[in-house]
C-alpha positions in Angstrom: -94.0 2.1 107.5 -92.1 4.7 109.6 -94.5 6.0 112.1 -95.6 9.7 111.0 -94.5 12.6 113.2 -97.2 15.5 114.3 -96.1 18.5 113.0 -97.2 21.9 114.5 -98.3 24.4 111.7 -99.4 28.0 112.1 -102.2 28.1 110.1 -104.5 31.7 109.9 -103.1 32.2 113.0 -103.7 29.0 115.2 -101.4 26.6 115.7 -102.3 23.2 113.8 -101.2 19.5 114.8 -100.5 17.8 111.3 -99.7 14.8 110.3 -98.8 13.8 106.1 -98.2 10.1 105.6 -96.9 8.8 102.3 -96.0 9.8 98.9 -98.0 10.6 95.5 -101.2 12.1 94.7 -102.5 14.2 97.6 -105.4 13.3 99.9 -106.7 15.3 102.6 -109.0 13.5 105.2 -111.3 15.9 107.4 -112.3 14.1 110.6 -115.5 14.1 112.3 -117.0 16.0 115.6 -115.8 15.0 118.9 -112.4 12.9 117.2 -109.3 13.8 116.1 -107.3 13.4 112.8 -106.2 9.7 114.5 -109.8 8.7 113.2 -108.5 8.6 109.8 -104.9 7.2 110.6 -106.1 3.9 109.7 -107.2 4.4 107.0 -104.2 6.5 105.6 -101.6 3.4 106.6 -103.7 1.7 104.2 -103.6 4.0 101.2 -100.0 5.6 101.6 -98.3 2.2 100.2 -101.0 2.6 97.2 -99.2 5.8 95.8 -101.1 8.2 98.4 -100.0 11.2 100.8 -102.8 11.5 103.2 -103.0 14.9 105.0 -104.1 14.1 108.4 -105.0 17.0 110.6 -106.8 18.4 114.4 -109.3 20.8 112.6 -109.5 23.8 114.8 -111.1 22.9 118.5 -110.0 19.4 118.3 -106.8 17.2 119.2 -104.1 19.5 119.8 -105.0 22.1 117.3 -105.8 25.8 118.9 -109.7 26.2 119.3 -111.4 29.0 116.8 -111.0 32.3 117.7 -114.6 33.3 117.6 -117.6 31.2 117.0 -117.3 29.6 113.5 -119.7 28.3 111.0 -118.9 25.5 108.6 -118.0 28.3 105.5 -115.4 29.9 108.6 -114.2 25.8 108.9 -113.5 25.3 105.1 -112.0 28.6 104.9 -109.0 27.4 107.3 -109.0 23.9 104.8 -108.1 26.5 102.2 -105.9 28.4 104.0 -104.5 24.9 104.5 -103.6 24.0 100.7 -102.5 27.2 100.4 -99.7 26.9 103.5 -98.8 23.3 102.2 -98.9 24.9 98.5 -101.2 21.8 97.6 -103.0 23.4 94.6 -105.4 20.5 93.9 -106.6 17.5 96.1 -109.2 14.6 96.7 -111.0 15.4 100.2 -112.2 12.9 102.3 -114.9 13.7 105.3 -116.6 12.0 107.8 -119.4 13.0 109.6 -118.6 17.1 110.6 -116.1 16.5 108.1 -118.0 15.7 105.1 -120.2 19.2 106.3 -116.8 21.3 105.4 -115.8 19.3 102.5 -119.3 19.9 100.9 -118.7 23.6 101.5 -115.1 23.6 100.2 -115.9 21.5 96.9 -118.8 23.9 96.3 -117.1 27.2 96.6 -114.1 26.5 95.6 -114.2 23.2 92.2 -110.9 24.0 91.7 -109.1 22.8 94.4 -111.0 19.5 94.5 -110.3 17.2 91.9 -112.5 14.1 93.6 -114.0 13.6 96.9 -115.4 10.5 98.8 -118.0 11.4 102.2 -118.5 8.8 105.0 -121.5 9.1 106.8 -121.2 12.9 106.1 -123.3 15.0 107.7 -125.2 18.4 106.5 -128.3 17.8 105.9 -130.8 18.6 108.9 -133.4 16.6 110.0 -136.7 17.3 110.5 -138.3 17.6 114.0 -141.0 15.7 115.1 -144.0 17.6 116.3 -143.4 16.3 120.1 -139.9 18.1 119.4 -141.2 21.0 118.0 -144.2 21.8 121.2 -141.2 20.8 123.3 -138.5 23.4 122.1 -142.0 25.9 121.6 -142.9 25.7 125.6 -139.2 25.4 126.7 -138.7 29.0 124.7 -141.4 30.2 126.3 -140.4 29.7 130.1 -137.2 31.3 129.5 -139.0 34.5 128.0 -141.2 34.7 131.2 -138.6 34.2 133.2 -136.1 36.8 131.6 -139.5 38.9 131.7 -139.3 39.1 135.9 -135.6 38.8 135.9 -135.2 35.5 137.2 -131.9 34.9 135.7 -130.7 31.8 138.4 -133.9 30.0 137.7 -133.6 30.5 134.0 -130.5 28.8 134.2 -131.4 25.8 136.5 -133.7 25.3 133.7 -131.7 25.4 130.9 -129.3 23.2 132.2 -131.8 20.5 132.9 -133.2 20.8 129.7 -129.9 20.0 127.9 -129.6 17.6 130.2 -132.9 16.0 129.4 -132.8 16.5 125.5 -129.2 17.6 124.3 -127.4 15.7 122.3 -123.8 14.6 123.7 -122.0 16.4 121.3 -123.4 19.7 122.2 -123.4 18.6 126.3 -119.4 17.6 125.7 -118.6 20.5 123.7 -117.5 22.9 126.3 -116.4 25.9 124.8 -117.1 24.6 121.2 -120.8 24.9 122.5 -122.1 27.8 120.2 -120.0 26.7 117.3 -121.6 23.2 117.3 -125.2 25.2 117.3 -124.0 27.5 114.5 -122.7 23.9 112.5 -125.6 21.7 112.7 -128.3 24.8 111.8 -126.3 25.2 108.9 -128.9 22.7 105.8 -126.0 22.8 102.8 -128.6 21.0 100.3 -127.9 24.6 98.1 -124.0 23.8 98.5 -124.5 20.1 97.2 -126.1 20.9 94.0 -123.0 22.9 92.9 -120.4 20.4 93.6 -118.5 19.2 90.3 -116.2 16.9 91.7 -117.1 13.4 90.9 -118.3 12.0 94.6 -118.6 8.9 96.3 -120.7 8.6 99.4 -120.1 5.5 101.6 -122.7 4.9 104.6 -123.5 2.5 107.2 -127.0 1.4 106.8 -127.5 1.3 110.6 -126.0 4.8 111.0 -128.1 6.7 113.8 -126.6 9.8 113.4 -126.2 10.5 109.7 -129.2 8.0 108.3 -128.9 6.6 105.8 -132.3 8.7 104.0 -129.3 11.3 104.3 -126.6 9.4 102.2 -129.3 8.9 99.6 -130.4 12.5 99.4 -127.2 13.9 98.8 -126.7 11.3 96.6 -129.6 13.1 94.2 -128.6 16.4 95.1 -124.8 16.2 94.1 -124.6 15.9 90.2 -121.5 13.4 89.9 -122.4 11.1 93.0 -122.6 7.6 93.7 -124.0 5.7 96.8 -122.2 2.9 98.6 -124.2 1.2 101.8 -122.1 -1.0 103.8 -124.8 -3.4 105.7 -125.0 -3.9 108.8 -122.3 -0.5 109.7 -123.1 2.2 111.5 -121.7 5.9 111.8 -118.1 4.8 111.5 -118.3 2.6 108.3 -114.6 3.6 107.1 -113.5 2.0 109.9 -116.0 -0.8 110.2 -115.4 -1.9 106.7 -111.5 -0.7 106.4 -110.4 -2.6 104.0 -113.8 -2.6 101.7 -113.8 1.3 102.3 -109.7 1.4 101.0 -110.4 -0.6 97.9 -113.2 1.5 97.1 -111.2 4.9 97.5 -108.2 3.1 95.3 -109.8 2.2 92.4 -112.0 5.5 92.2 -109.7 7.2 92.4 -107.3 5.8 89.9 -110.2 5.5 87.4 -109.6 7.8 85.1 -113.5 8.0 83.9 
């Protein structure tokens, strides 16, 4: 296979690194947080000689892509995916997602069932966990100090504090975002259980069952909250089972998506 070229796009206004590898029915694979559209290129190879052309692309803030223009949600995310088909005049597609991903694609198959004739989510997130009560007398008293000490205008100390906090309990995501920072809060307090239950695309969820990030109590969730949804576990993977399992995870995708049932 000829190596694919990146493609710069201008799409809602930000320039967009692209990438479209093969030829047939279209496929459009929605990376995770922190990763690039290369996280999927494997898997594209794979399913481009099977009568695929897999949209590959930097979603806003990532790769080479331009970062958002403001601080987005994930509805601001799946709005661009739209504004995507539209650009590439793709008027009907199967979504793939991983992770941060699977978050936009949930949001995209649920506001807008025409445009997504199937869909397959590895290790998606969306779903928000529940904090422990340790977390939750933690993030109470930490709240706290900062009031009394924007109370007395200690503003330097307030910020000493803050930044050891996040260094003490922030995950690496939100510590490597850099100016992603607020948009990675606004994602991940975003629960789309409501968006799940009005997806009509026929859905295939594929997790690890040692995932730590997504776990697997997640994969099974959505799994009842999605009407048309299966649930795969790959034993033994973790948060990047499509790669993990490659050629497991290809088949999979291949013959669901060529069953016509």
């Amino acid at each position: 296979m000829s190596e694919a070229k990146t493609e710069m796009r201008s799409i809602g206004g930000l320039r967009i690194a692209t990438q479209v590898i093969g030829e047939g029915q279209p496929v459009v694979a929605l990376h995770g947080w922190a990763v690039t559209m290369q996280n999927w290129r494997p898997v594209a190879e794979r399913l481009a000689p099977l009568g695929y052309q897999v949209h590959l692309l930097d979603l806003p803030g990532f790769g080479q892509s331009d970062g958002p223009p403001q601080v987005w949600d994930v509805e601001a995310y799946s709005r661009f995916v739209v504004a995507y088909l539209d650009d590439t005049h793709l008027d009907r597609v199967v979504v793939l997602g991983h992770s941060f991903g699977g978050r936009i694609a949930l949001v995209l198959a649920a506001q807008h069932p025409e445009r997504v004739s199937k869909m397959v989510l590895a290790d998606s997130a969306g779903l928000r966990t529940p904090l422990s009560a340790r977390q939750q007398a933690r993030n109470v008293m930490a709240r706290a100090a900062r009031n009394g000490l924007d109370l007395v205008g200690l503003k330097t100390l307030r910020a000493r504090l803050q930044d050891r906090y996040n260094q003490l309990y922030a995950s690496e995501d939100y510590l490597n975002a850099g100016p992603l920072r607020e948009t990675f809060l606004r994602v991940i307090e975003q629960d789309l259980s409501d968006f799940a239950t009005r997806i009509q695309a026929p859905t295939v969820l594929i997790w690890g069952s040692q995932d730590k990030d997504t776990p697997l109590w997640q994969g099974r969730r959505l799994e009842q909250l999605i009407p048309d949804a299966g649930l795969i576990v790959f034993e033994g993977a973790g948060h990047f089972a499509h790669l993990e399992r490659l050629g497991d995870f290809v088949r999979i995708v291949d013959h669901f998506l060529k069953n016509k049932g």
